[in-house]
N, C-alpha and C positions, 0 to 999 in steps of 0.2 A: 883232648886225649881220649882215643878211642878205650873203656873198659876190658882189659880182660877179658875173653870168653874163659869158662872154667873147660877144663880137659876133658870131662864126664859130661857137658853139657849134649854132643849128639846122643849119648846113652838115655840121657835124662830125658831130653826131649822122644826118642824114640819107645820109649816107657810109655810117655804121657798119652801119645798116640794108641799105644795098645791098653789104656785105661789100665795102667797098673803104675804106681806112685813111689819112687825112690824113697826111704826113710831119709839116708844119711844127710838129705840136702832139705827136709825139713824136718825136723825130730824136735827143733826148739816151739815150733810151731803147732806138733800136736800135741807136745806133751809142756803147756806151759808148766813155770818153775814155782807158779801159785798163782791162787784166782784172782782172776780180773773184771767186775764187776762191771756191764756195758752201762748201768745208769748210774747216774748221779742221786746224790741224797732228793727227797722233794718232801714240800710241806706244801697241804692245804687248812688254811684257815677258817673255822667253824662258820666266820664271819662274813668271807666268802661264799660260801656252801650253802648256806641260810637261805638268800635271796631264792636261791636255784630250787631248793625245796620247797619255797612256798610257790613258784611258779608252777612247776611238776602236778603240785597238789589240787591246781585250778586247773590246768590244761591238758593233764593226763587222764581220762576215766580210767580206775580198777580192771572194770569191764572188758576192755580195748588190748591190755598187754598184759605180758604173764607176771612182770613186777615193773612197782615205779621206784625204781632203785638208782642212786647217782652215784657209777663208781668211776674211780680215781685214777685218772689213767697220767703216766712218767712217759713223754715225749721220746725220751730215749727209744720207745720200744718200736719206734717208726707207727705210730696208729695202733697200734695192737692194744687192747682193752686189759691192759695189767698195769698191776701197782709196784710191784718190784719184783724180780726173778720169776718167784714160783708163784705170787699171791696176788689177790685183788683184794681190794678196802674199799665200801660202800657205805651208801647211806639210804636205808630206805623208807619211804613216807607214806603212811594211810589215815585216809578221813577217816571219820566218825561210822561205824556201818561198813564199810571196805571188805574185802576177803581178797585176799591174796592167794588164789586158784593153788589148791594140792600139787604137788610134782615132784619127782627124785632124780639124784643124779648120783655118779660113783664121786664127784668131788665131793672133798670134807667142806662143809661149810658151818660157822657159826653167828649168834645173833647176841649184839653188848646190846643192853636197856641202859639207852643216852636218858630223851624223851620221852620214854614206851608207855607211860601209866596208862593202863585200860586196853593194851594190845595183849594177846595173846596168839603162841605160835603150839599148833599140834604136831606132834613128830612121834610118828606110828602110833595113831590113836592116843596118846601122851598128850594132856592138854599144859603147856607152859605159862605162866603168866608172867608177865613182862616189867619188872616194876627195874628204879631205877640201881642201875651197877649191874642187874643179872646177867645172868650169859647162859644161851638156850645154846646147845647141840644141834649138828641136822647131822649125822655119820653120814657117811653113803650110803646111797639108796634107801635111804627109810623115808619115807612119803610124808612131805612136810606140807603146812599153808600155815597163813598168816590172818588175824583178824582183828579189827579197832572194834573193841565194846564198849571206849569210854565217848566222852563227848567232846573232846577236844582231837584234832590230830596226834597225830603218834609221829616219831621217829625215831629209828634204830642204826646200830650201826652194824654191817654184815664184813665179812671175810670166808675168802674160801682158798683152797687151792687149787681154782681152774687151771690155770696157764700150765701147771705140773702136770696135769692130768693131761691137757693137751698134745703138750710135748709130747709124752708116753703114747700118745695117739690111743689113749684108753679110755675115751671121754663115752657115757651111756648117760640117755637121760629120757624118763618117761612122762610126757602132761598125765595129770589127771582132769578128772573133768567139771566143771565149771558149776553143772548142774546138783551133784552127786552133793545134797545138805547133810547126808551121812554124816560127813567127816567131820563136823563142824559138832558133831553130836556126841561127845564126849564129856565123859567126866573123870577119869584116871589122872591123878596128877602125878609130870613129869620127872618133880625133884627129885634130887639122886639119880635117876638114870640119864635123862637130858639135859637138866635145868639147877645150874651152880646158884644159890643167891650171895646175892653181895657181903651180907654178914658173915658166910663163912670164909670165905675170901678175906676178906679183912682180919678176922680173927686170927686167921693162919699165917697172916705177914710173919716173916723170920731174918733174921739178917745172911745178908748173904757176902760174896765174897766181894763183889763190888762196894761194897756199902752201904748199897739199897736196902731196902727191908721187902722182901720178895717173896709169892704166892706162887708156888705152879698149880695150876688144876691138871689132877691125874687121874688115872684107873691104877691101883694097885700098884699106886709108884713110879707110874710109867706117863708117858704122856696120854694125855685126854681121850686122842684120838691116834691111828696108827700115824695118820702122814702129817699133824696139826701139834703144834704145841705151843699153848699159851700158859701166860704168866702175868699177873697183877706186881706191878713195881713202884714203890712209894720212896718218893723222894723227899731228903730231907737234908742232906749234904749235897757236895761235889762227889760222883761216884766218880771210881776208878776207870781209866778205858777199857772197855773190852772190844773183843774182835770174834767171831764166827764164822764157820764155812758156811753157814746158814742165813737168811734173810728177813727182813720183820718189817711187821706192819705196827705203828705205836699209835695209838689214843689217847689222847688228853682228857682222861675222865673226870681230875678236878684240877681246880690251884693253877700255878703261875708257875712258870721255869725257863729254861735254856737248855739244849741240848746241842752239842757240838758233833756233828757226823760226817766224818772225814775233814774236808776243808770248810764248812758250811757250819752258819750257827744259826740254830731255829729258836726264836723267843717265840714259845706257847702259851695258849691258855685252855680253859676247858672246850673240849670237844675239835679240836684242834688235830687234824691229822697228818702224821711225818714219817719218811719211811727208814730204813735202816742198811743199804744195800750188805750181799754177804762182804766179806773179808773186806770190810770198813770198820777204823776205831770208830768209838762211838762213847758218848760220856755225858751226865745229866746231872742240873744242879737248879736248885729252886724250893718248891715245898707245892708239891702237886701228885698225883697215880696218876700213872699211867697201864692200861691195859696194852699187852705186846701177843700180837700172833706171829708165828715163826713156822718155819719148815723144818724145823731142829731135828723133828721126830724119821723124816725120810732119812737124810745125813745119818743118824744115829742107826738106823733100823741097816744101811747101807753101809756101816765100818766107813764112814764116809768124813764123819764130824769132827771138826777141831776147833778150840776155844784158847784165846787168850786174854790176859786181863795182865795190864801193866801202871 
């Protein structure tokens, strides 16, 4: 049985031709009825990840590239170099001696200290030291590098929000230069304006409404950073589901758990990384921290955000 043509169909058609688009015959299409997340949950394993960095660490010279960084890329996004929606999750590695070349971009990015003991990162003359749980800031455009002064290799864990920046087609980003031992010649230390350490993070654990016992790092109440919002979250029960217009990236900073997101259940351990797509439940149970980066702060900033917790 031949379909139905619809009655409007030459009109629709005759539209199309002159690049102008009927609403009424798709309105469900541009205005879905709630978000649709194109990836699915993904977990990479520390244990996994391992291997890769210590080959990186033999076969990449410093020297050669602007960073030896392994980020995490969800298949969903057809090869494109992101970790979910708006964010990337990495991991990056330096010998003993290493500099990881100065540079700025307008993405937010920031640095967790997995590994780090003996790395430090300067960010506008700011010199950060890296020891383990910290979290170093890079805002936009503030000229950052990276250096191992201990005697062991380092690794960190990074996030930014490139792919958002992309999208927005608002992406700048400046090298500095290789040569220039200036930068490296610092002595201002960063804490408080770049450089959260782990202690107070922890101290600040509070219960929240999930369950958890939960950290934001802010400015004056507010998220961190304008387009960046992270949050240290300690698990010690079954937390409640929640759900977000917004998307995360989670860390396995210690301990042992489970986290259930969406259809998918990820059994973690430390340094363990898993993501959180937006408008996915999501719910955690075990006895581990997790550090969580999010895009909460753009949604927010944009009368954009919605949260539920059931």
């Amino acid at each position: 049985m031949t379909k139905l043509e619809r009655p409007d169909a030459p009109l629709i058609a005759a539209l199309e031709r002159a690049r102008i688009h009927p609403l009424w015959d798709r309105y469900q299409r541009i205005t879905p009825m709630a978000p649709k997340p194109v990836d699915a949950p993904m977990h990479w394993r520390w244990r996994d990840v391992e291997p890769f960095a210590q080959r990186a660490a033999k076969e990449v010279g410093i020297e050669d590239v602007e960073r030896r960084a392994l980020i995490l890329a969800n298949p969903a996004f057809g090869g494109a170099t992101v970790t979910t929606q708006n964010l990337i999750g990495a991991f990056t590695v330096l010998e003993p001696g290493d500099k990881a070349v100065p540079h700025r971009h307008t993405a937010a990015a920031i640095r967790f200290a997995t590994r780090a003991e003996g790395a430090v990162t300067i960010v506008n003359g700011r010199r950060c030291e890296m020891h383990q749980g910290d979290l170093v800031l890079t805002p936009p455009m503030c000229w950052h590098g990276h250096i191992n002064e201990g005697k062991r290799r380092t690794v960190w864990f990074d996030a930014a929000n490139m792919p958002a920046i992309c999208n927005l087609d608002a992406s700048f980003f400046e090298p500095g230069k290789r040569q220039d031992e200036r930068f490296w010649e610092v002595g201002t230390e960063g804490s408080g304006e770049y450089r959260f350490p782990w202690t107070g993070a922890e101290h600040g654990l509070a219960p929240a409404a999930d369950g958890s016992l939960t950290y934001r790092y802010s400015r004056a109440g507010g998220s961190v950073m304008p387009t960046l919002d992270l949050y240290l979250k300690r698990i010690r029960q079954k937390t409640k589901e929640a759900r977000s217009t917004c998307s995360a990236v989670c860390l396995v900073v210690s301990g042992e758990g489970r986290s259930q997101v969406g259809e998918q259940t990820f059994e973690w351990s430390q340094h363990d990384v898993f993501t959180i797509p937006h408008w996915t439940w999501a719910s955690h149970q075990g006895s581990g921290d997790l550090f969580i980066v999010t895009d909460r702060a753009i949604y927010e900033r944009l009368e954009l955000l919605r949260e539920e917790i059931r």
